[in-house]
KOLDOLO-32184 format. One record per residue: residue in one letter; x, y, z of N, C-alpha, C in turn. Coordinates in nm, 2 decimals. Atoms other than C-alpha are relative to their C-alpha. Layout:
<sites>
{site 'a',{X,Y,Z},{X,Y,Z},{X,Y,Z}} ...
</sites>
This chain:
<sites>
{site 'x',{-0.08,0.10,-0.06},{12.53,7.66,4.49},{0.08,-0.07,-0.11}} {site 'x',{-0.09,0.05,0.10},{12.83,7.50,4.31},{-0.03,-0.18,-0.08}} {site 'x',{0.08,0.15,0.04},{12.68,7.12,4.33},{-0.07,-0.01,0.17}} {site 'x',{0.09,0.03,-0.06},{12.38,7.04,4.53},{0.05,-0.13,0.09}} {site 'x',{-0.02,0.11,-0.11},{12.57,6.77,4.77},{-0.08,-0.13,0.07}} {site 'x',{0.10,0.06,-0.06},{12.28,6.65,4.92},{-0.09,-0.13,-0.16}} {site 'x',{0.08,0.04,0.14},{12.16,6.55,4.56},{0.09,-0.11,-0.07}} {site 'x',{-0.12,0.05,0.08},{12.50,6.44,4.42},{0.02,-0.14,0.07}} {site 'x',{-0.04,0.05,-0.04},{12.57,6.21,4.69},{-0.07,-0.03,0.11}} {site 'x',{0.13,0.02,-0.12},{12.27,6.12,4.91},{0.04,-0.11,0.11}} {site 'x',{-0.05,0.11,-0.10},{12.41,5.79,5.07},{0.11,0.11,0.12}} {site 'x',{-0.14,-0.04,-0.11},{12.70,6.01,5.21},{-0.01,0.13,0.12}} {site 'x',{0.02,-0.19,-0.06},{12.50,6.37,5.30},{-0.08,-0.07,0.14}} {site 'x',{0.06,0.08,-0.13},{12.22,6.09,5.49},{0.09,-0.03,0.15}} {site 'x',{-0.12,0.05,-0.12},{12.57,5.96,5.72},{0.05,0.09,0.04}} {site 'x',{-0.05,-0.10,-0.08},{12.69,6.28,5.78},{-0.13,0.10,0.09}} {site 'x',{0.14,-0.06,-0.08},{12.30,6.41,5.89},{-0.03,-0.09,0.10}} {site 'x',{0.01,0.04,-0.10},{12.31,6.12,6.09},{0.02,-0.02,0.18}} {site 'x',{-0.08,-0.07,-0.09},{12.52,6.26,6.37},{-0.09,0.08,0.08}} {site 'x',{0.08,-0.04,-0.05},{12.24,6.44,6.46},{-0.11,-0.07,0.06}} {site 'x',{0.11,0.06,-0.05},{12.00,6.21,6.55},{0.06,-0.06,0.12}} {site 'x',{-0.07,0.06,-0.11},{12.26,6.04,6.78},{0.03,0.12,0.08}} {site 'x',{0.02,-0.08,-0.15},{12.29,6.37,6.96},{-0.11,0.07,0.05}} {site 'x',{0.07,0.00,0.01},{11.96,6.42,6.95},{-0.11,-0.07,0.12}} {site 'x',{0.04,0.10,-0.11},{11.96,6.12,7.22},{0.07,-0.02,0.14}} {site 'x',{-0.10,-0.03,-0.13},{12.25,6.28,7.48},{-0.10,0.06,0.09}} {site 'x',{0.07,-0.02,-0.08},{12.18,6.39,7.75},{-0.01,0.20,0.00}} {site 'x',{-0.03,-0.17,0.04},{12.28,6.82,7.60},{-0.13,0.06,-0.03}} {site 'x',{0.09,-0.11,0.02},{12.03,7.06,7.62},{-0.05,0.01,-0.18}} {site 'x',{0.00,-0.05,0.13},{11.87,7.11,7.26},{0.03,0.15,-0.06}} {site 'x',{-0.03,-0.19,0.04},{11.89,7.52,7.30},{0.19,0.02,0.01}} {site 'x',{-0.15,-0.02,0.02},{12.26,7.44,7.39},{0.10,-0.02,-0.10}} {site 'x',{-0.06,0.08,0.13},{12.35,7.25,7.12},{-0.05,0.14,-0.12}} {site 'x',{0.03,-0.11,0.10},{12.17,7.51,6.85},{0.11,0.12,0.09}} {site 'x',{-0.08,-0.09,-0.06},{12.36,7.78,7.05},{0.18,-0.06,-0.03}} {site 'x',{-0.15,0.03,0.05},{12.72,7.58,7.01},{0.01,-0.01,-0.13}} {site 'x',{-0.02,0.04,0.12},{12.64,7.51,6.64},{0.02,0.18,-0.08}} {site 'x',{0.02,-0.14,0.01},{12.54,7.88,6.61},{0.14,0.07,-0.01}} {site 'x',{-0.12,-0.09,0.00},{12.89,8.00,6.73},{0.11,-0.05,-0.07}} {site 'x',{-0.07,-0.01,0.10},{13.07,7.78,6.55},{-0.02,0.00,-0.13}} {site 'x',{0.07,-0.09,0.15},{12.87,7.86,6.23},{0.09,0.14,-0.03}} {site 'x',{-0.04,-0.14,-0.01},{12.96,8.24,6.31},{0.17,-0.03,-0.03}} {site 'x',{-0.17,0.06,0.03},{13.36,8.09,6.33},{0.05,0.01,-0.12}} {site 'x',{0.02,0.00,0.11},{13.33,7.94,6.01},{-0.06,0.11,-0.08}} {site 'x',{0.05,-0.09,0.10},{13.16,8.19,5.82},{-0.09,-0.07,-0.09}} {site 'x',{0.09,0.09,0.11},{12.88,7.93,5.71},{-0.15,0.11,0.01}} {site 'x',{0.14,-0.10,-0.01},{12.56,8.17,5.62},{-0.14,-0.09,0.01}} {site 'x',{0.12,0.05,-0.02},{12.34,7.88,5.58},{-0.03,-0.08,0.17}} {site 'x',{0.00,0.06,-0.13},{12.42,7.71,5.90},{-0.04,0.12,0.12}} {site 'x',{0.05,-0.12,-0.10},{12.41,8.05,6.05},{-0.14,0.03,0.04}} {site 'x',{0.14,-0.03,0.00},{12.06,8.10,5.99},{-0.08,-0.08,0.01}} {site 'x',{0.09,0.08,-0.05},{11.93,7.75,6.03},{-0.02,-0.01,0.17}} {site 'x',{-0.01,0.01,-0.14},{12.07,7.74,6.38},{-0.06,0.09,0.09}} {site 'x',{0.10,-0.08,-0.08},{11.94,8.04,6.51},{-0.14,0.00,-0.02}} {site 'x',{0.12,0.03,0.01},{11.59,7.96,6.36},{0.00,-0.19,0.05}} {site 'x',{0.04,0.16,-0.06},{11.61,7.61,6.53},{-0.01,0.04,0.17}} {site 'x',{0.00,-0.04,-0.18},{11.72,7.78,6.87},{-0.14,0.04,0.02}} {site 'x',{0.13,-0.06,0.02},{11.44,7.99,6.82},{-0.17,-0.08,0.04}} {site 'x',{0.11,0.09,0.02},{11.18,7.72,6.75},{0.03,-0.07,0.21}} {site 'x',{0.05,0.10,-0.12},{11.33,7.55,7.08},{0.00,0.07,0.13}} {site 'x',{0.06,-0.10,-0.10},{11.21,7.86,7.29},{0.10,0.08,0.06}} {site 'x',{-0.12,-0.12,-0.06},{11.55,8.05,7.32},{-0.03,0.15,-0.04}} {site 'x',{0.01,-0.16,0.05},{11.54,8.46,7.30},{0.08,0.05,-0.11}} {site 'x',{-0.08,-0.10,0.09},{11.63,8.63,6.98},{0.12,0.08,0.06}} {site 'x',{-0.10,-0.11,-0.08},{11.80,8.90,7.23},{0.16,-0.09,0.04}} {site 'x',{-0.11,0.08,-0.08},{12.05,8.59,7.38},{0.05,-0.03,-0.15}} {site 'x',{-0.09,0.06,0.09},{12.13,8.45,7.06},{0.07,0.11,-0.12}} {site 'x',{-0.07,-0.19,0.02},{12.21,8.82,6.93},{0.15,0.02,0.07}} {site 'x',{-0.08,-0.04,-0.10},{12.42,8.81,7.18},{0.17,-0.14,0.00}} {site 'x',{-0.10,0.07,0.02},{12.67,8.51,7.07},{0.10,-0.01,-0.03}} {site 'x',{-0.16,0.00,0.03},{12.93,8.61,6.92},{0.05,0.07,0.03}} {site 'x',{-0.03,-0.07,-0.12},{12.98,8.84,7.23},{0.00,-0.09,0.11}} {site 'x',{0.12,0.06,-0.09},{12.87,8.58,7.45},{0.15,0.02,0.16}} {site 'x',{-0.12,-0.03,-0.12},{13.21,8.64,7.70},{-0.04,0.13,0.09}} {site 'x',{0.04,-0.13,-0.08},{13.07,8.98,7.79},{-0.13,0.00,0.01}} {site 'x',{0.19,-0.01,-0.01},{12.67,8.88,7.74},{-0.02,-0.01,0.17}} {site 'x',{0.06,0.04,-0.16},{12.49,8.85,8.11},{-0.13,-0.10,-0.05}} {site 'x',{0.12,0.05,-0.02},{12.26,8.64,7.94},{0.05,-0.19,0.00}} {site 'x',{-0.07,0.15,0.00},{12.46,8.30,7.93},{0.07,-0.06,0.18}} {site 'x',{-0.01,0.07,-0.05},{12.49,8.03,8.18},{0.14,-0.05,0.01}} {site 'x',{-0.10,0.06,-0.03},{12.84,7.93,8.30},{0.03,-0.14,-0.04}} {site 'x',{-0.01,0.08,0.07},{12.79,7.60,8.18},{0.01,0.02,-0.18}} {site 'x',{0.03,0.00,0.14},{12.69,7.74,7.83},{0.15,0.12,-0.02}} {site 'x',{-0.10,-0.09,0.05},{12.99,8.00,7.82},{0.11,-0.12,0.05}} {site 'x',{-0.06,0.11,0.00},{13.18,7.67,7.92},{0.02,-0.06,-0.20}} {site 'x',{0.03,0.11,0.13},{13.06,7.50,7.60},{0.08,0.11,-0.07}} {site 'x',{-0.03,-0.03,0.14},{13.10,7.76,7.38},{0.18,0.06,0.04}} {site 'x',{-0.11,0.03,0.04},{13.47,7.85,7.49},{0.08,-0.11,-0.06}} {site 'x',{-0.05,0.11,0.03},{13.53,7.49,7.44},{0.02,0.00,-0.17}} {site 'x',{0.03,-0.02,0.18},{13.38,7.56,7.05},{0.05,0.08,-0.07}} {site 'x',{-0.08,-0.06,0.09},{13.57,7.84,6.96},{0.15,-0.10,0.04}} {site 'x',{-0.12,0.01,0.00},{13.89,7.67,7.08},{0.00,-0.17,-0.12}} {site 'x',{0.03,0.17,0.09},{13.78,7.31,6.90},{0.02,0.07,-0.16}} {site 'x',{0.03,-0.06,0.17},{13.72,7.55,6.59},{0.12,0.07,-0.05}} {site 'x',{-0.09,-0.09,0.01},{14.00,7.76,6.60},{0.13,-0.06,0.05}} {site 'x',{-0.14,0.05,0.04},{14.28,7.55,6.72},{0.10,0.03,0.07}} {site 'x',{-0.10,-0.06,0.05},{14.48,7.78,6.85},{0.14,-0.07,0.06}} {site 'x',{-0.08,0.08,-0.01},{14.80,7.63,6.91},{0.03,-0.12,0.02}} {site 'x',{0.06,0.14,0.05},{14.70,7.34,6.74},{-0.03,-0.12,0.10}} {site 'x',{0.04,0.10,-0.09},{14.53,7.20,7.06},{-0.09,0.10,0.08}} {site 'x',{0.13,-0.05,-0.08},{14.23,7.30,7.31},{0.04,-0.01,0.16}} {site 'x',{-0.05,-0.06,-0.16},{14.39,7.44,7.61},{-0.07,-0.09,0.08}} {site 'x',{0.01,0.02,-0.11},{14.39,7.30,7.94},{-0.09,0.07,0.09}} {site 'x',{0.06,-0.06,-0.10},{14.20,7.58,8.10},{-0.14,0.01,-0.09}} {site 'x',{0.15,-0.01,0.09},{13.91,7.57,7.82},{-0.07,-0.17,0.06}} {site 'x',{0.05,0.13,-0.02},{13.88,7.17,7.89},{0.00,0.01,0.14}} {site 'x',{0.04,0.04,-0.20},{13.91,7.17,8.30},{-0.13,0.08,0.02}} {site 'x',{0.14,-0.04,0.00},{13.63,7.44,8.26},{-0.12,-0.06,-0.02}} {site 'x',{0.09,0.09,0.01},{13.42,7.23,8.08},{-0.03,-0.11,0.08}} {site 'x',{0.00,0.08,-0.10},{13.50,6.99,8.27},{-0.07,-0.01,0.15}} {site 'x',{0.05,-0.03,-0.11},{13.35,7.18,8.57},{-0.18,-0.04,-0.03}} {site 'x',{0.14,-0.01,-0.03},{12.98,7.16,8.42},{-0.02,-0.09,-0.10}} {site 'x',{0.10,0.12,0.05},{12.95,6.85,8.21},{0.13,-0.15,0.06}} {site 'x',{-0.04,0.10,-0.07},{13.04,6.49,8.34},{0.12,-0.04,-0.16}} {site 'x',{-0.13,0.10,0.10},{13.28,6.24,8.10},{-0.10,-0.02,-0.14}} {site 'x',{0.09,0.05,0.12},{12.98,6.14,7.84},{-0.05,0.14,-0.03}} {site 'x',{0.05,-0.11,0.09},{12.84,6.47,7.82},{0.09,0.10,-0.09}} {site 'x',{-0.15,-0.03,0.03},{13.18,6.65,7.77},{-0.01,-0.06,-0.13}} {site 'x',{-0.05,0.10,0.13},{13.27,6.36,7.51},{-0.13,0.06,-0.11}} {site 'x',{0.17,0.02,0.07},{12.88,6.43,7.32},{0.02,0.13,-0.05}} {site 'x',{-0.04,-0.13,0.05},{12.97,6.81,7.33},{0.10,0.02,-0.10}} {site 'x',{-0.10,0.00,0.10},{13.32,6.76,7.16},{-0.05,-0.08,-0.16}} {site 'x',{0.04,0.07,0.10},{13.14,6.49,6.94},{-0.06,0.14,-0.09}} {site 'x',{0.05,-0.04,-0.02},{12.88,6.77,6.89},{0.10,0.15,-0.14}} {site 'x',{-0.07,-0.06,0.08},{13.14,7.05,6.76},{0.11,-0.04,-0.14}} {site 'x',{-0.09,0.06,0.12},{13.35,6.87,6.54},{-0.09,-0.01,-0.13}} {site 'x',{0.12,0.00,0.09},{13.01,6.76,6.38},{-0.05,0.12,-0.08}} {site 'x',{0.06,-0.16,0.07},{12.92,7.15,6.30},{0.12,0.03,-0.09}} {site 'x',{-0.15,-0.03,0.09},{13.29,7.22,6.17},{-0.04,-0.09,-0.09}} {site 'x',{0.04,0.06,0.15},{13.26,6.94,5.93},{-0.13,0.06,-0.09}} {site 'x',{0.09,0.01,0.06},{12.93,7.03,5.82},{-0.01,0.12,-0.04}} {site 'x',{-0.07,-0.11,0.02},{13.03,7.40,5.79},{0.11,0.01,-0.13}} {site 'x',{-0.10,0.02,0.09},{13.33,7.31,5.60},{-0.05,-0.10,-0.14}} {site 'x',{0.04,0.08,0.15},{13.12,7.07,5.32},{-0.10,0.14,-0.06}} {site 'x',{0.06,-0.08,0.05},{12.86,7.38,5.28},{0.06,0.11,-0.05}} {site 'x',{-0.10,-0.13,0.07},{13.12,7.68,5.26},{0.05,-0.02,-0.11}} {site 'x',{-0.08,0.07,0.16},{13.29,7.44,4.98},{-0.12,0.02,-0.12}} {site 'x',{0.14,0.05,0.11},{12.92,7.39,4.78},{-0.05,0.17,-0.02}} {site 'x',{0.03,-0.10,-0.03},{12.86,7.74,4.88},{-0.18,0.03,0.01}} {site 'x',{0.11,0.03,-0.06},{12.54,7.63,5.04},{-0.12,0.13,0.05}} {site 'x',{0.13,-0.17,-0.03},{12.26,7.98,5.12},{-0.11,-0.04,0.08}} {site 'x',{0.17,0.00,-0.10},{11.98,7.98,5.34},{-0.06,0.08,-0.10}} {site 'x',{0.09,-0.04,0.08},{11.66,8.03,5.14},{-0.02,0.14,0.01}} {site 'x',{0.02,-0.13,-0.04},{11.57,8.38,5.13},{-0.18,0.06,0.07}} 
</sites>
């Protein structure tokens, strides 16, 4: 790792870990949330984030097989219309592409979470991008 972050700057790594605890108190699924962080992990190209999130889904009783299956998840049969909601929403939050999150990715979501949960989800992704983008910089590793 290039500098240990968490070490260097503990007041600031604590406020950005914080984020979690406050979604931790929505009303989102916890296997959903490891699952959206998961794909935009995979987006990013974070290895540690990669491998904590699918060993968190894991822990919160999702199938190896489904989360295998994520960064396919448009052709998977194992995902939930609300959850292939979410994660179009996360690749377009992560990716941008025409530096805004289409109309037909948001009315979707829109079909399976209300105004707070919606808002909690986007809260949610932005949260994993940032935290993706401070580890890819530090060049952060999952243990082996």
């Amino acid at each position: 790792m290039r500098i240990d972050y968490a070490a260097t700057a503990p007041d600031g790594y604590k406020t950005l870990l914080a984020m979690y605890g406050y979604l931790k108190t929505t009303d989102l699924a916890p296997v959903l949330l490891h699952i959206v962080y998961l794909r935009v992990s995979q987006i990013n190209g974070c290895p540690y984030c990669v491998d904590l999130h699918w060993k968190d889904a894991v822990r919160e009783g999702e199938e190896p097989r489904k989360l295998n299956g994520v960064s396919n998840w448009k052709y998977m049969p194992f995902f939930t219309p609300a959850e292939k909601a979410a994660l179009a929403l996360a690749e377009e939050m992560t990716l941008l592409p025409g530096q805004e999150v289409s109309a037909a990715a948001f009315e979707e979501a829109r079909l399976h979470f209300n105004d707070k949960d919606l808002t909690d989800l986007s809260l949610a992704i932005a949260h994993m991008n940032m935290l993706n983008r401070v580890a890819i910089t530090f060049h952060k590793l999952p243990a082996k």
